[in-house]
Structures are given as C-alpha cells and as structure tokens.
N, C-alpha and C positions, 0 to 999 in steps of 0.2 A: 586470509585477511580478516581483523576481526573484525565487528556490526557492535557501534556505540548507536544507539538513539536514545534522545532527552524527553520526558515526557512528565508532565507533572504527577502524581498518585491517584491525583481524580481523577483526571482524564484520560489517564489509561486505564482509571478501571471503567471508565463508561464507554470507551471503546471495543475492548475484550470484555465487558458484558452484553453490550447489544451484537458483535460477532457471534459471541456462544451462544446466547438467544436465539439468535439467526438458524446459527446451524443446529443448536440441540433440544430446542423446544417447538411446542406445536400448542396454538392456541384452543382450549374449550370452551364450550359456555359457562360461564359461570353460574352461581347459585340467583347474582339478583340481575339475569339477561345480559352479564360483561364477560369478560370472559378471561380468565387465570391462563397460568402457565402451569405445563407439566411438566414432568422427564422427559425427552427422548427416552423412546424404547422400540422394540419392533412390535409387529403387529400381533397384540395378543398379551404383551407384556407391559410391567411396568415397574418403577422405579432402580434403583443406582442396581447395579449388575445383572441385571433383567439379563441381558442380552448373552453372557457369559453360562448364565443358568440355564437360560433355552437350549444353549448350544450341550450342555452337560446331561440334559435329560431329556434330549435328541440322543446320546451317544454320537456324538458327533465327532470324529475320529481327523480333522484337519489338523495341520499343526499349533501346536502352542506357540503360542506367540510372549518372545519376552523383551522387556522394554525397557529404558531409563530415561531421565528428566534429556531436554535437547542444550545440554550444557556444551556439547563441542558441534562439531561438523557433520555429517552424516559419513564420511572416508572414516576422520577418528573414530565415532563411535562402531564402526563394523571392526575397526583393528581392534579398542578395546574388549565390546562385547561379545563381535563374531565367534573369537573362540572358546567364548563359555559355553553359546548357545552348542556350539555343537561337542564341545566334552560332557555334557549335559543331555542331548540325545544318544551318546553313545553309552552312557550307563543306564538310563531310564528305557532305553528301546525304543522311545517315542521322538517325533520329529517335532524338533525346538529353533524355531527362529527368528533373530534378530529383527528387530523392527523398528527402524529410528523415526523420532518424532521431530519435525523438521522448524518447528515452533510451539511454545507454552500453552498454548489454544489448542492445539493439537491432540499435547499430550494430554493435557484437560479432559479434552472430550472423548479420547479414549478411553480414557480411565472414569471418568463416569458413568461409561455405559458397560463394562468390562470387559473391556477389550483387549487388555491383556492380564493373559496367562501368571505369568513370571516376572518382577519386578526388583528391579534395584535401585533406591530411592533413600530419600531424609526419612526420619524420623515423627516426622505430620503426617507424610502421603501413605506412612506404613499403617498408621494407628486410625487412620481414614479409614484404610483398604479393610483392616481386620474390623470397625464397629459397620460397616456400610456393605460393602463385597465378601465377605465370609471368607477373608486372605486370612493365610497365617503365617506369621514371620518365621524364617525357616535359621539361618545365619547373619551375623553381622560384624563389619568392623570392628576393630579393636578399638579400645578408648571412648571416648566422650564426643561427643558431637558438638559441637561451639563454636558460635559466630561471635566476633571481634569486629569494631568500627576502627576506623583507625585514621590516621591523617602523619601527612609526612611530616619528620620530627621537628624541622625547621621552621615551620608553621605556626607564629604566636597571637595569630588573630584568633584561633578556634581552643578550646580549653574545656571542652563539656558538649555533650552530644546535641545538648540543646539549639547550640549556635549554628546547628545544621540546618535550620527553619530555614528554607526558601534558598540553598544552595547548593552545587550539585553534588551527587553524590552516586558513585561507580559502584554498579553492585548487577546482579542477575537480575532481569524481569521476573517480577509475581509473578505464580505466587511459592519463589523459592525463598526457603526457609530465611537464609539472611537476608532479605529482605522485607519479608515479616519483621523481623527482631527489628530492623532497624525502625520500618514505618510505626510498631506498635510503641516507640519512646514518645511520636506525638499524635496527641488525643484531640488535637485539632486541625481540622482538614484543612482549614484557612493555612495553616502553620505546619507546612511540611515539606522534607525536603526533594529538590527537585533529581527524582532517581533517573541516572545516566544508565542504559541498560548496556551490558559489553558483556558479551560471548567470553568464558573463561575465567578462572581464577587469578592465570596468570596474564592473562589480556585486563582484567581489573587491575590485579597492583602496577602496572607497567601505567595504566592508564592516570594512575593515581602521582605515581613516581613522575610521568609528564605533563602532572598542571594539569591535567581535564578535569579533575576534581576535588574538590574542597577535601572528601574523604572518601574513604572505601569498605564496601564489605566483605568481610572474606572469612575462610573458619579458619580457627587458629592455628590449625597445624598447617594448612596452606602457607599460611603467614609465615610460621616458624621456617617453612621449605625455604620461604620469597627474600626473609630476613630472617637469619639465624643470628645473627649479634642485636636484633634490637632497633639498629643505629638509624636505620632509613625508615621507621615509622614510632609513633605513639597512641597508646591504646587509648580511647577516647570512652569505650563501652566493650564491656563482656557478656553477652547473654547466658543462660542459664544453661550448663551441661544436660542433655539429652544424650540416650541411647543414641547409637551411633547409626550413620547408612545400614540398610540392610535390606537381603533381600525376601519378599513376599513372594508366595503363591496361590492360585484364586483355584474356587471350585471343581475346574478341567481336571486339575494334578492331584491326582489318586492321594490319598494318606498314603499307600507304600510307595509313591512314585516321590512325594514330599521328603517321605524322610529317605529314600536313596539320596534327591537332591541335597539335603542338608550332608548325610554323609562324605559326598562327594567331592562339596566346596570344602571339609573341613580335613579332606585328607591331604597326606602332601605332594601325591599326584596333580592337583589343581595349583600349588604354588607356580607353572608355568603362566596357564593358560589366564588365570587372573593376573599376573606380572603386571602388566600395562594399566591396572586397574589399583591395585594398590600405587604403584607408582602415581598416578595421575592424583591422589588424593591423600597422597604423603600418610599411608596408613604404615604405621608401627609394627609388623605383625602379619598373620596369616588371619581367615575368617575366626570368629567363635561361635560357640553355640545361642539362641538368642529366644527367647517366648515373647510371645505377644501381649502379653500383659503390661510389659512393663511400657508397650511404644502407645498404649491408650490414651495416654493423659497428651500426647505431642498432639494429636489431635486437633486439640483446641486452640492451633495457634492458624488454622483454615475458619475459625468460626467465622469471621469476615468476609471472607474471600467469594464473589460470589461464583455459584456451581457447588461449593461445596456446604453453602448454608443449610443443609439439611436436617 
C-alpha cells in the first residue's frame, strides 16, 4: 500500500530538522557561554564521515554496508538491491550487505556520518559523498538525469509552474532530487507548493492521474515509461540534465576492490542481477563508466537542505 502525506515545505523541514538535531547532534559550549551545534561523531572523531574513517584505520574487517535512497518498501528494495550486494561480495571476496533505510531521516543520518560503504543514488548525494566523505563514483546509468513537473493534460486551470503556489503537488519527500527542482522554482517560502509526499514513482503518477494532485514530480524517463504517447500528461517544467544515478563507494572499498566493483557492474554477467534495478528506473541500457568530477557541480542543489549545509 502506498504512504501519501501532505505537509507544507516549512514545516516539514522544521520537523526533520529538529528530528536530526535530536538524533545527530550534541550540544557545546559555545565561544560567548551558548552553546553551538556539532556533527554527530563518535568518541574521538569529528565531522561528515568520521565514522566510516575510524572504522578504515581500525582495519575494521565487518561488512560493507551498501544502501539506496528509501524510495520503495524494505521487501522491494532486498529484491532489487539483495542481489547486487551479494554478486558484488562474490567477486571482491569481501562481505557486502544490503541495508534498507526505512525513512529519508534515516538515510540522512547515515550518510552523514558514513555509514555506508557502497551507494546507489542521484546525482547531489553523489557529488556530496565525493567533496565531503572521500566517495568516488564508480558506474552510472545511462542517459540524463531529469526531473519533469507535470500536470494531467485536461487540466486548464494550471499553465506554468508558478500557479503551483500553495497547491498540492505528488512528489518524494526531501530531500530527493525532484523535489528540490521542484521547491527551488519558488524563492518564496510564503509561496510554495504544498508537497504531497507518496512512496514511488509509479504510486506518484497514479496519484496524479486520481485527482490527489494538482501536479507531479517524476524524471522523465519514468514519465516516458508511465505515458509513452504524451496524452495523459503536460510538461509544466523540465529541469536541467544531470549525470545520471550512480553508484559511489567510501573509504572501506580498497582502490582494487573499487575498481573490481566498477568492472563488475559493467560486465554483462551483472545484466541479471541488476534486472529489477534498471527495470524500476526505465534505464535504456546496461551501467557505464562514470568519474566524479563531473557529479561535483550536482552538489549544490543540497546547499539548502539542512544536515547537509556544510
């Protein structure tokens, strides 16, 4: 069953800030007797991937841990991701396992203190990981990365993204990529639209297609999947082409053990085991090769977001 909740942009971000607060920071004294906020870290360490580094120069020999955004179910993502992780300990020799994040606070505060290993994510959390956690993009989807706002085509009250001020609108909870794109069209918090959050791509256009919202965010090839002729929607906004998903790996994963993995995903013994994975994200294509240079500039679409204002 899918999980819509409506929540305005403020107020959910002052909800999941003072949550992450809660759980990932620790008050100091401050310079004039107040007292600041730190990173979570553990004892001895401190800021974004402390935790990840400790465990790397421990030689800390536990499993890697690999993760994705909590876009499905915790069943889906073991069917999708389960069988990477483990075609992925069977070439590297090391023990690699799935780890699903059960809500966006979650994956948050995992990935802020580095907590996982292995990653397959957008094109922000990539170009995070490599200036912040010392990840480097290993493989990525084919194509373009691109979120589309849309609205159903019979719809003549709405005609420009703007007229989304203060209505709802079906997309991922922050702080996933389309819905950045979407929040950052308005520059006024009084003035913005009220994001219906629903589990799925294809749980948002169904969502959209039954009247629960004004419009929808989705990336374009989803859309292209959802409507191939066109007929049941109209583009209202196209954001900018970004590198596409891909996957990162953090300081645990050897340089030889990184580039086996890159090898691995990109041979065509992994067209099985990724199956469910391209399928779920209408990618065109088998993995390609990917540098991290180019996902730096994506970065900057978290500058807002708090946890990752750094």
């Amino acid at each position: 069953m899918q999980r819509i909740t409506t929540l305005t942009h403020t107020a959910a971000s002052v909800l999941v800030a003072a949550a992450f607060a809660a759980a990932a920071t620790v008050a100091v004294a401050g310079p004039e007797g107040g007292t600041q906020k730190t990173s979570y870290a553990p004892a001895g360490q401190s800021g974004p991937g402390a935790s990840s580094a400790a465990r790397t120069l421990a030689g800390d020999d536990s499993p890697l841990v690999f993760s994705a955004p909590p876009r499905e179910t915790a069943q889906e993502g073991s069917a999708t991701y389960g069988p990477i992780a483990e075609y992925l300990s069977q070439v590297t020799g090391k023990q690699i396992v799935y780890k699903h994040a059960h809500n966006w606070l979650t994956y948050q505060t995992e990935m802020l203190k580095g907590g996982y290993d292995l990653v397959f994510d957008g094109p922000h959390f990539n170009g995070w990981r490599i200036a912040n956690l010392q990840h480097n993009t290993l493989v990525k989807a084919p194509g373009d990365h691109q979120f589309v706002i849309v609205t159903k085509s019979e719809n003549d009250k709405i005609s420009e993204v703007k007229q989304l001020s203060g209505r709802p609108v079906c997309a991922m909870a922050s702080p996933n990529l389309g819905t950045l794109t979407l929040l950052n069209q308005f520059d006024n918090p009084a003035r913005q639209p009220l994001v219906v959050s629903v589990d799925g791509w294809e749980n948002i256009y169904n969502a959209l297609l039954a009247g629960r919202c004004a419009a929808a965010v989705l990336p374009k090839l989803n859309l292209g999947k959802f409507d191939p002729t066109g007929q049941a929607t109209r583009t209202l906004y196209q954001g900018r082409a970004l590198p596409n998903q891909a996957f990162s790996a953090g300081p645990r994963i050897t340089p030889e053990d990184q580039r086996k993995i890159a090898r691995a995903l990109l041979a065509p013994e992994a067209a099985a085991v990724t199956a469910l994975l391209r399928e779920t994200y209408a990618f065109q294509g088998g993995f390609v090769s990917a540098g991290k240079d180019e996902y730096l500039s994506a970065a900057g679409a978290l500058k807002d977001v708090w946890g990752y204002d750094r």
